[in-house]
Structures are given as C-alpha cells and as structure tokens.
C-alpha positions as a Markdown table, in Angstrom:
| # | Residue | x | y | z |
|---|---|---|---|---|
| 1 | Unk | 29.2 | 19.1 | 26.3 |
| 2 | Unk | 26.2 | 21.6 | 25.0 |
| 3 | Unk | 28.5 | 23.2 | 22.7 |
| 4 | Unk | 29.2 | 20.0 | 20.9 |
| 5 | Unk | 26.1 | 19.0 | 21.0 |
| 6 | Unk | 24.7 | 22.3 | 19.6 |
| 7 | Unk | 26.3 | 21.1 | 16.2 |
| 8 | Unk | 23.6 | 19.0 | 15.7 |
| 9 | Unk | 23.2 | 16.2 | 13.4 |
| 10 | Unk | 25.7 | 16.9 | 10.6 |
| 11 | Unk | 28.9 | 15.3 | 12.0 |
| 12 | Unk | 26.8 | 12.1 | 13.5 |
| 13 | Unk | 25.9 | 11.9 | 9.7 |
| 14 | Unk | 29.7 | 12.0 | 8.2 |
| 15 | Unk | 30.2 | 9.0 | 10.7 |
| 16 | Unk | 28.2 | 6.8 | 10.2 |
| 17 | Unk | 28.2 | 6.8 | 6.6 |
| 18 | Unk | 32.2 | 6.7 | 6.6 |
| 19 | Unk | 32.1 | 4.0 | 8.5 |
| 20 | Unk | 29.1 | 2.6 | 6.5 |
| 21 | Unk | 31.6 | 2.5 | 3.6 |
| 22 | Unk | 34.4 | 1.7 | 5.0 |
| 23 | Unk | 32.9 | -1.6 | 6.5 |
| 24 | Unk | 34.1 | -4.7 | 4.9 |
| 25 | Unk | 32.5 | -7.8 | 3.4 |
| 26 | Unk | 32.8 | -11.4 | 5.1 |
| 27 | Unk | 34.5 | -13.9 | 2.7 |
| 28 | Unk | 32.8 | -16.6 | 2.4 |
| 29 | Unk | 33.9 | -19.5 | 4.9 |
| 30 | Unk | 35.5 | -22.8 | 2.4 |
| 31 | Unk | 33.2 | -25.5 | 3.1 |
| 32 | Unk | 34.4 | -28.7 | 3.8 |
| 33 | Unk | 36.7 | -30.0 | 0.8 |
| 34 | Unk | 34.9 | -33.6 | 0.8 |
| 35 | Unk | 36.7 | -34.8 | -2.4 |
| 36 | Unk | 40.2 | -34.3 | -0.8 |
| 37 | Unk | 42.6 | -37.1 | 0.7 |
| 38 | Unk | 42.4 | -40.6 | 0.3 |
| 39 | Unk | 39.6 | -42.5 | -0.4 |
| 40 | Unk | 38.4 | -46.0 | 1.3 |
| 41 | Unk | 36.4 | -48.6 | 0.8 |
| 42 | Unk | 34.4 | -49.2 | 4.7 |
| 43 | Unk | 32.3 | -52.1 | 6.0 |
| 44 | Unk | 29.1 | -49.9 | 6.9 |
| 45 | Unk | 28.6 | -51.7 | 9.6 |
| 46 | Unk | 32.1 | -50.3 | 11.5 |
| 47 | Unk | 30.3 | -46.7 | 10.1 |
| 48 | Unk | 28.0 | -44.9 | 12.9 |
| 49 | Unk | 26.1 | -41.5 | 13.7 |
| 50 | Unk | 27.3 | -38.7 | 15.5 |
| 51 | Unk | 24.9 | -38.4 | 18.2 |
| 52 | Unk | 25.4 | -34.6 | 18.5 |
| 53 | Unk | 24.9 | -34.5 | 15.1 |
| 54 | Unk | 22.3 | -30.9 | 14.6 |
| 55 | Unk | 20.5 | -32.1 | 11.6 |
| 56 | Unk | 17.7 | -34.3 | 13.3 |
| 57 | Unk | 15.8 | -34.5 | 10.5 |
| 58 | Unk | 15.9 | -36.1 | 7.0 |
| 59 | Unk | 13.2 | -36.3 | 4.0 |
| 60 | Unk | 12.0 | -39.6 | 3.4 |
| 61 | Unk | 11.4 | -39.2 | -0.3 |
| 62 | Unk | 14.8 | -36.8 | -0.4 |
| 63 | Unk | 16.1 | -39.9 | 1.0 |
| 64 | Unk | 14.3 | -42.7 | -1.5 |
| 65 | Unk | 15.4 | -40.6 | -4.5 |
| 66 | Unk | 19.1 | -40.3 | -3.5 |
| 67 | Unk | 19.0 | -44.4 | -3.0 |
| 68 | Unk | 17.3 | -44.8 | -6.0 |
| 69 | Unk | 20.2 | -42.6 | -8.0 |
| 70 | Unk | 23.2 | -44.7 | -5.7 |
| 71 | Unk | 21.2 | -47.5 | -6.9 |
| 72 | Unk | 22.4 | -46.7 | -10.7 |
| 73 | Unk | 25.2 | -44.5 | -10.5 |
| 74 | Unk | 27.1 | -45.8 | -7.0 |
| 75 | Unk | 28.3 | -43.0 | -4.1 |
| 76 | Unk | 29.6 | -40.2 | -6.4 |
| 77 | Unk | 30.4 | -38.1 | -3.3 |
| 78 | Unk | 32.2 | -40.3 | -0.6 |
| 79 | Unk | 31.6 | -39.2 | 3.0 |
| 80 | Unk | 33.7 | -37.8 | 5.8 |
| 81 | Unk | 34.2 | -39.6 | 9.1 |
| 82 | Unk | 36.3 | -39.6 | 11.7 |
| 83 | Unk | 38.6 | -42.4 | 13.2 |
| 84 | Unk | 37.5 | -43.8 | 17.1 |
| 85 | Unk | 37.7 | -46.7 | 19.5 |
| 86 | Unk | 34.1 | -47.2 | 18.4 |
| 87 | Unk | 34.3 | -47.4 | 14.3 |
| 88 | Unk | 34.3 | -44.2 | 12.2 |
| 89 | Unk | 32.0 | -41.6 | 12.9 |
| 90 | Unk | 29.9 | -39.4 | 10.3 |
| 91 | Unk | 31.7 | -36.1 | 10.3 |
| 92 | Unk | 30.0 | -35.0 | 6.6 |
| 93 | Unk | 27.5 | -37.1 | 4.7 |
| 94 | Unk | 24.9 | -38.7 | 7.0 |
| 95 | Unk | 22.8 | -38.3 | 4.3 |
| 96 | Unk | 24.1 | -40.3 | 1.8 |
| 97 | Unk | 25.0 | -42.6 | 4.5 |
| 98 | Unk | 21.4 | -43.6 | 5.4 |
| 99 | Unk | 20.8 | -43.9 | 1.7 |
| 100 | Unk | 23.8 | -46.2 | 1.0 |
| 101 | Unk | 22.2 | -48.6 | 4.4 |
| 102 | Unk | 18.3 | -48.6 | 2.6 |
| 103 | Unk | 20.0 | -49.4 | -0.6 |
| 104 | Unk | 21.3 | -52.2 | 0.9 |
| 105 | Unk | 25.3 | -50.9 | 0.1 |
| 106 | Unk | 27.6 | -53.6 | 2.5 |
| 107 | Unk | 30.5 | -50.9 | 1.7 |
| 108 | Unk | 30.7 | -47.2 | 1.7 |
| 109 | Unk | 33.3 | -44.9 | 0.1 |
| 110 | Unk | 34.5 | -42.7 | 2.8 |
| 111 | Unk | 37.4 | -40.2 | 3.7 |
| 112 | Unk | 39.0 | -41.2 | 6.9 |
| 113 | Unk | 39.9 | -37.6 | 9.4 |
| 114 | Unk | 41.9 | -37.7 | 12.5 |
| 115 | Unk | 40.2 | -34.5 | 14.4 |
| 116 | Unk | 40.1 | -33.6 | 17.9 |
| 117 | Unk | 36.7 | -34.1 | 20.0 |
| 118 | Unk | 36.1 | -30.2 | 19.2 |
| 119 | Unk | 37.2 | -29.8 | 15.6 |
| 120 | Unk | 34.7 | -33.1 | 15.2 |
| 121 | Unk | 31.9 | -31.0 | 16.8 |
| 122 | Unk | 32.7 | -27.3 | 15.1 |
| 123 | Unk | 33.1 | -28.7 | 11.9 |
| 124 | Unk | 30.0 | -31.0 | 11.9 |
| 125 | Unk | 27.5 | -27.7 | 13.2 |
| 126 | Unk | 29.1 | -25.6 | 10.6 |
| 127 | Unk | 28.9 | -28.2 | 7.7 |
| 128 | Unk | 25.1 | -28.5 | 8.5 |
| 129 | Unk | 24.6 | -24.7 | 8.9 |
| 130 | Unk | 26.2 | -24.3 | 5.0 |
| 131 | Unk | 23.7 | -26.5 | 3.5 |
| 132 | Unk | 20.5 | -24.4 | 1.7 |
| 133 | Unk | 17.6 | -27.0 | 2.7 |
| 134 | Unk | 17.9 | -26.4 | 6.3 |
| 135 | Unk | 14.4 | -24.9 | 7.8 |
| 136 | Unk | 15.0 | -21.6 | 9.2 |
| 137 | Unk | 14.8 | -23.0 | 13.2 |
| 138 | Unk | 17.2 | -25.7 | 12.3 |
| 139 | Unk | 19.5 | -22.7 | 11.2 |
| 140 | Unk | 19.2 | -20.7 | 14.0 |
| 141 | Unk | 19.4 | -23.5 | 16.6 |
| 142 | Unk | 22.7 | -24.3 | 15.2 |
| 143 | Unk | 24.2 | -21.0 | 15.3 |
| 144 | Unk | 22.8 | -21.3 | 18.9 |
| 145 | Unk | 24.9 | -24.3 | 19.7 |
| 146 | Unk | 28.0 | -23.0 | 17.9 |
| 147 | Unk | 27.8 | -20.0 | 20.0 |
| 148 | Unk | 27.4 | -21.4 | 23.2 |
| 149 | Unk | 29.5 | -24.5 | 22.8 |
| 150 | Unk | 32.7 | -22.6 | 21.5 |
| 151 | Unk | 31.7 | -19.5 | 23.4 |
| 152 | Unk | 31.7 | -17.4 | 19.9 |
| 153 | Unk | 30.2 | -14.0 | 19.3 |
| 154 | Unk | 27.5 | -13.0 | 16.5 |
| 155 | Unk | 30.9 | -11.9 | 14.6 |
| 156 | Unk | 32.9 | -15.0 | 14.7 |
| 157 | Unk | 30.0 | -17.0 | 13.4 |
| 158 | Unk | 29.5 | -14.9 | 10.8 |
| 159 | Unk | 32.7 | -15.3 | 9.4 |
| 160 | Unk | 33.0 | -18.5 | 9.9 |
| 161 | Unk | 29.5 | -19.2 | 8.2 |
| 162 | Unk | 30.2 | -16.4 | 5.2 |
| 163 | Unk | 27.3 | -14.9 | 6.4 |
| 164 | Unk | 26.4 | -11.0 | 7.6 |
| 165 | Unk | 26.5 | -10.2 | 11.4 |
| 166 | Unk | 23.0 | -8.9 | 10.9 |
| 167 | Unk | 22.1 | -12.2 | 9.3 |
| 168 | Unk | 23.2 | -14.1 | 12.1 |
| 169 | Unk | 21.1 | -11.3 | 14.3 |
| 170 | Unk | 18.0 | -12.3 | 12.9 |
| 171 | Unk | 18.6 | -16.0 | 12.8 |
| 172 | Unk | 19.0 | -16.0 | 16.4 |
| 173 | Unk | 15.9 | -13.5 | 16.4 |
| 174 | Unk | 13.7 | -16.4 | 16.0 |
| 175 | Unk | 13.9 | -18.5 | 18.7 |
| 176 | Unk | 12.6 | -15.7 | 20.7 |
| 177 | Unk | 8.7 | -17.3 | 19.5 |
| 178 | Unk | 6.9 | -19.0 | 21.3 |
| 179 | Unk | 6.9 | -22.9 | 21.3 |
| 180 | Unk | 3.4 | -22.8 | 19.3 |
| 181 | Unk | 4.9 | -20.2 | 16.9 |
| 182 | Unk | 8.3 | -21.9 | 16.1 |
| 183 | Unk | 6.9 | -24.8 | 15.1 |
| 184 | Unk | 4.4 | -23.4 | 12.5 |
| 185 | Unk | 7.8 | -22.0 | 11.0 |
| 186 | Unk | 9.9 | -24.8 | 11.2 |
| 187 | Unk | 6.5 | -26.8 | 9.5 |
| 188 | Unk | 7.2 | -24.4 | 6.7 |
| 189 | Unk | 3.8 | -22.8 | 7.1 |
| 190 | Unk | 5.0 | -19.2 | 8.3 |
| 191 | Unk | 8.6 | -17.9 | 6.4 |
| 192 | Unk | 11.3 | -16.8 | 7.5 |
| 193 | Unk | 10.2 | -13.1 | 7.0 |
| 194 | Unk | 6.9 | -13.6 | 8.7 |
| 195 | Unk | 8.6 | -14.4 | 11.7 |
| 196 | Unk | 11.3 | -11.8 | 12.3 |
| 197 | Unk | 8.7 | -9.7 | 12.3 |
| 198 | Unk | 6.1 | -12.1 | 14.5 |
| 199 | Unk | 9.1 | -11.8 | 16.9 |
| 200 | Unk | 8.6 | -8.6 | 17.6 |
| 201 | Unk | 5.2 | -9.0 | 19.0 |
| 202 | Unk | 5.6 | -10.1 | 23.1 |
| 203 | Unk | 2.2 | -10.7 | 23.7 |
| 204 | Unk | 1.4 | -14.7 | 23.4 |
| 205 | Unk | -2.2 | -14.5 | 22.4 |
| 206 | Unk | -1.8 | -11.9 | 19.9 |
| 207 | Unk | 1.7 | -13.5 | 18.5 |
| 208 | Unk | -0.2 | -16.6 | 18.2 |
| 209 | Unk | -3.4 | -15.1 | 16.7 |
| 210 | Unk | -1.1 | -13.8 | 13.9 |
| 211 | Unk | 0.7 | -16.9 | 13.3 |
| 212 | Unk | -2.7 | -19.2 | 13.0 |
| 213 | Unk | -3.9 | -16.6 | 10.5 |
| 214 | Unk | -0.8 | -16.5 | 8.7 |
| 215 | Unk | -1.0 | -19.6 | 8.0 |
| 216 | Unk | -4.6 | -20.4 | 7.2 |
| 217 | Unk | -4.7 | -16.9 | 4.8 |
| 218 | Unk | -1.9 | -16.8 | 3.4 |
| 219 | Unk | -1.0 | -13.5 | 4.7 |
| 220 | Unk | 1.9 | -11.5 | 2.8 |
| 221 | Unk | 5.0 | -9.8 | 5.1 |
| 222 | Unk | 3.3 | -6.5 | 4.1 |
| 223 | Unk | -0.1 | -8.2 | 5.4 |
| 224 | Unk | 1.1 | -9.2 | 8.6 |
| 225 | Unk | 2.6 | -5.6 | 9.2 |
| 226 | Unk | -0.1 | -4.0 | 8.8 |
| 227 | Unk | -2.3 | -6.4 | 10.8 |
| 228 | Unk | 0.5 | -5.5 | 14.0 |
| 229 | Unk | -0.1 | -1.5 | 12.9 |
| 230 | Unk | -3.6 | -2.1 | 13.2 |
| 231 | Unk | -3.9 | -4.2 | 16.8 |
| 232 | Unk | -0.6 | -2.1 | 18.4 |
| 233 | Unk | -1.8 | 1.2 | 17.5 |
| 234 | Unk | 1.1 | 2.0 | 15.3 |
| 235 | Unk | -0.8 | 4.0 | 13.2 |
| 236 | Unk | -0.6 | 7.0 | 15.7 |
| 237 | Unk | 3.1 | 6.6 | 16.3 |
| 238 | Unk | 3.3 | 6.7 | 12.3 |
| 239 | Unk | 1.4 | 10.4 | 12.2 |
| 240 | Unk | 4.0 | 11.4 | 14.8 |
| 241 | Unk | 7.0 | 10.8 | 12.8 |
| 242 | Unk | 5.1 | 12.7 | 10.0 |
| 243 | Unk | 6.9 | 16.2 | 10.9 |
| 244 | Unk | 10.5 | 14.6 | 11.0 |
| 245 | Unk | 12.9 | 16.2 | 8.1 |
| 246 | Unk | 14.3 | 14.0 | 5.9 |
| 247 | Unk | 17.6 | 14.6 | 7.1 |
| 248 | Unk | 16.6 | 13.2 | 10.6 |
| 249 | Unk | 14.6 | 10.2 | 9.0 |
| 250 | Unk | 18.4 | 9.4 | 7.4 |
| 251 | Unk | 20.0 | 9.3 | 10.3 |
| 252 | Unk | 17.8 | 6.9 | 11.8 |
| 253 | Unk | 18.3 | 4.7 | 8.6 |
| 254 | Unk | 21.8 | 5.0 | 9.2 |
| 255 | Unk | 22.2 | 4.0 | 12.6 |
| 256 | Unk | 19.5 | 1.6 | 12.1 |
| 257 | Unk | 22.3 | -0.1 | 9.2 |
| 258 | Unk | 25.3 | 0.5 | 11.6 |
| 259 | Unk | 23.9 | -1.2 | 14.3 |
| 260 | Unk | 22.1 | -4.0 | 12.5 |
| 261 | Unk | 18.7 | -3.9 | 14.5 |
| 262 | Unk | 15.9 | -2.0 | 14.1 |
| 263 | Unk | 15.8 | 1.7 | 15.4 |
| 264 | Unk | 12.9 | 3.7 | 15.0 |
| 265 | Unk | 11.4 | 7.1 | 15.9 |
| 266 | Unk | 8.9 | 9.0 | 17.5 |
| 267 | Unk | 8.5 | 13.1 | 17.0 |
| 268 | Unk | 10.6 | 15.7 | 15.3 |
| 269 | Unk | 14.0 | 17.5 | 15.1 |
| 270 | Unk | 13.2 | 19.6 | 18.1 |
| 271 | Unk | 11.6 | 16.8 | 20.4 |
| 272 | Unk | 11.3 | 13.0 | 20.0 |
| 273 | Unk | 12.5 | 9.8 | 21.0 |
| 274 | Unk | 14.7 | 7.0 | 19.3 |
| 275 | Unk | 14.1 | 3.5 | 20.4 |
| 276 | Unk | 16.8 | 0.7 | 19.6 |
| 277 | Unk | 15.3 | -2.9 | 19.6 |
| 278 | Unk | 17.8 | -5.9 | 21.3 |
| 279 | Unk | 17.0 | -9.5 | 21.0 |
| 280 | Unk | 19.5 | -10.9 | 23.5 |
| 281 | Unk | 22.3 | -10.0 | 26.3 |
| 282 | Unk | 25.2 | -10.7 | 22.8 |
| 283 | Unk | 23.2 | -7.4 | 20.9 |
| 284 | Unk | 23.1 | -5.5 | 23.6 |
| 285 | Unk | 26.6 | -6.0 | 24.3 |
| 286 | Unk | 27.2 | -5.3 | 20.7 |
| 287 | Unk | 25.5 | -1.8 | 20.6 |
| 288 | Unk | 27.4 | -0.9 | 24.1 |
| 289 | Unk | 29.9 | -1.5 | 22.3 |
| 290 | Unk | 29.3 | 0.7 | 19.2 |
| 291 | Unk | 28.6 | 3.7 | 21.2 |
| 292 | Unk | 31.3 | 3.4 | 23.3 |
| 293 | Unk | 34.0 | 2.5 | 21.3 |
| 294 | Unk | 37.0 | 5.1 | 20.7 |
C-alpha cells in the first residue's frame, strides 16, 4: 500500500483528467412535440387541471397579454390533454388554457393523448421543468418530485432534462435554505448564485442576516463571499493554503470537476486536509461511488 502510495500525485492526475475528457455530454431531452397528431376542437368546459400539476403559479399580466394576443390571432399553439372518465385533462398548456377561459373562448384547440396515470405525471413535471421562466425553487422542487416519485437518480434526471448532473446538484442544493431564505429567492430578490452559495452557510441567524442584506444592498456573488470570508474566518484557512504547489491546487480543481461538488483544501503537499462538501444521502452515494468504482 505505502509503495503505491509513495508515487504521489502524478498518476491521480492522469486519471482524472482522462476521465475528465473522456466524459460525455447529455443530449438534450426532445421536449414535448405539441404540434403533432390530430387536432380537435373541445368544449372548455369538458377541459380541467391536473391537480398535481407543479407549476402553482402563473403571472397575471403574462396571463392578460397572452389573452389579449388569442384575442386577435386565436390559439396558435393547441394544448395537450389527456383522455379520462372525468373530461380531458391538461397534460401541456395550462397556460394558454386559463387565457383561452378569461378570453371568454367556449372552444379550445387541443391534442387528445391516451397516457398511463405515470407517463401523465412524468411528462407533465418534465414539460414544466423545460420551460425558462420557472423561478429557481420551482425548478428544484420539481426535480425533487421527479426524483422521488419515479425513484430516479441525479443522472437519470439529467438526461432526461438535457441538463448536467452537477446542474441538477445545485438545483437540489437549494432547498437546503431555510423557509425565510427560500422564499426571498423564489420572490426573485436573491439569484440563483446568491443562494448556492447562502446554502452553504448552516447557521440560521447568520444565513438569514446575509439573505436580508442581500436583498436590501444589492450585494454581488463576489459580495456575499466575502461577507461569509469575513464572519467564518475563512481568511485564515485562505493563508493556509498559501504554501500549496500549483500542481496540488490542480488536483483539487480536478476532483473538485469529477465529482461535481465542491472540494477544498487546507495546508500543503507534505501535510493538509481535503474536505468534500455533500448536500444530500443521493451525492454522497454518488461520491462512494466514484471512489469505489473499478
């Protein structure tokens, strides 16, 4: 064991970058196709809501000016529902569909599906986690409720979203704020950036002390790392890294890319410490596994 140990860093370097390069990129997952089969003409009133629908939340005036334009130019884009007992069921489109009801719209142009109960609830989550104007708590409660309802992994989502595993990572990241917290960000007063790295603060006074102020200052990402340097002490942990080479500092950036998380160091190439972050039981499943895999 010491002997292959004594080779030091050199061969932990040629691995991870191999395998750095040789990683492939997710394809995108094809959204829903909602301009394909047959189109009808439906009495709105035989049209309802999915109640597990994820999106809980619509804009008001997003909503006025899409009546406004059905008003004048009809439903270009029909919606997708779903045959039941009950009616038809909003699959894709719930949107529109609220507009077509306040524009008064006895009709609605829709594409009638025959899915089972679970295609019905996969397809509606993923359809809402591919649109752009979710808030970023929206997002990562829906990759949430993918996960646990079809018992998925950080992986399989990300493929099926077209998104990075690491992406998915830090989505998921978020929900780790406190109540208080999470809903400054999904008000739209603290990004998506400020609160990856909010998340990494476990103390509820101090995490909520920097949210407030990010919010009422305006404080930039670089702002609101230095404010956490500055109240954790960091600084001192940052002198202590000083005397690692540059070939060490590389290796931390590499495993800190293979693993997707953050990794960071204290000390030098003879004596030191590496600390790996988790964020839940699926990451640190995911890192056993990277170790341990032959």
């Amino acid at each position: 064991m010491k002997s292959r140990l004594g080779r030091g860093l050199d061969s932990l370097f040629r691995t991870f970058d191999e395998e750095v390069k040789t990683e492939k990129k997710l394809e995108p997952v094809e959204k829903i196709k909602e301009t394909s089969g047959d189109v009808q003409k439906l009495n709105i009133n035989k049209i309802y809501t999915n109640p597990n629908q994820p999106r809980k939340k619509f804009d008001q005036e997003s909503l006025n000016e899409l009546a406004e334009s059905i008003k004048l130019h009809g439903l270009i884009q029909p919606i997708i529902v779903n045959k039941t007992d009950k009616g038809y069921m909003i699959i894709a489109g719930e949107r529109r569909y609220k507009a077509c009801k306040q524009c008064g719209l006895t009709e609605v142009d829709a594409i009638v599906k025959n899915y089972s109960n679970k295609q019905v609830a996969e397809i509606s989550i993923i359809e809402n986690l591919q649109r752009e104007d979710l808030n970023p708590v929206e997002l990562a409660k829906g990759i949430k409720q993918l996960m646990e309802e079809f018992g998925l992994t950080q992986e399989k989502v990300a493929e099926r979203l077209g998104k990075s595993r690491p992406a998915i990572a830090n989505s998921l990241r978020i929900l780790t704020l406190y109540p208080e917290v999470l809903d400054l960000v999904e008000k739209g007063k603290i990004s998506f950036g400020h609160a990856k790295i909010l998340a990494s603060v476990s103390d509820y006074a101090t995490q909520l002390l920097l949210a407030k102020k990010i919010a009422k200052d305006k404080l930039t990402v670089r702002d609101l790392e230095k404010e956490i340097e500055s109240l954790s002490g960091h600084k001192k942990k940052k002198k202590a890294t000083a005397s690692a080479s540059e070939e060490l500092k590389d290796f931390v950036n590499n495993l800190q890319r293979r693993l997707g998380t953050k990794v960071s160091i204290i000390g030098n190439d003879k004596k030191g410490r590496i600390y790996i972050d988790y964020y839940s039981q699926d990451d640190l499943d995911r890192i056993y596994d990277t170790f341990l895999r032959k």
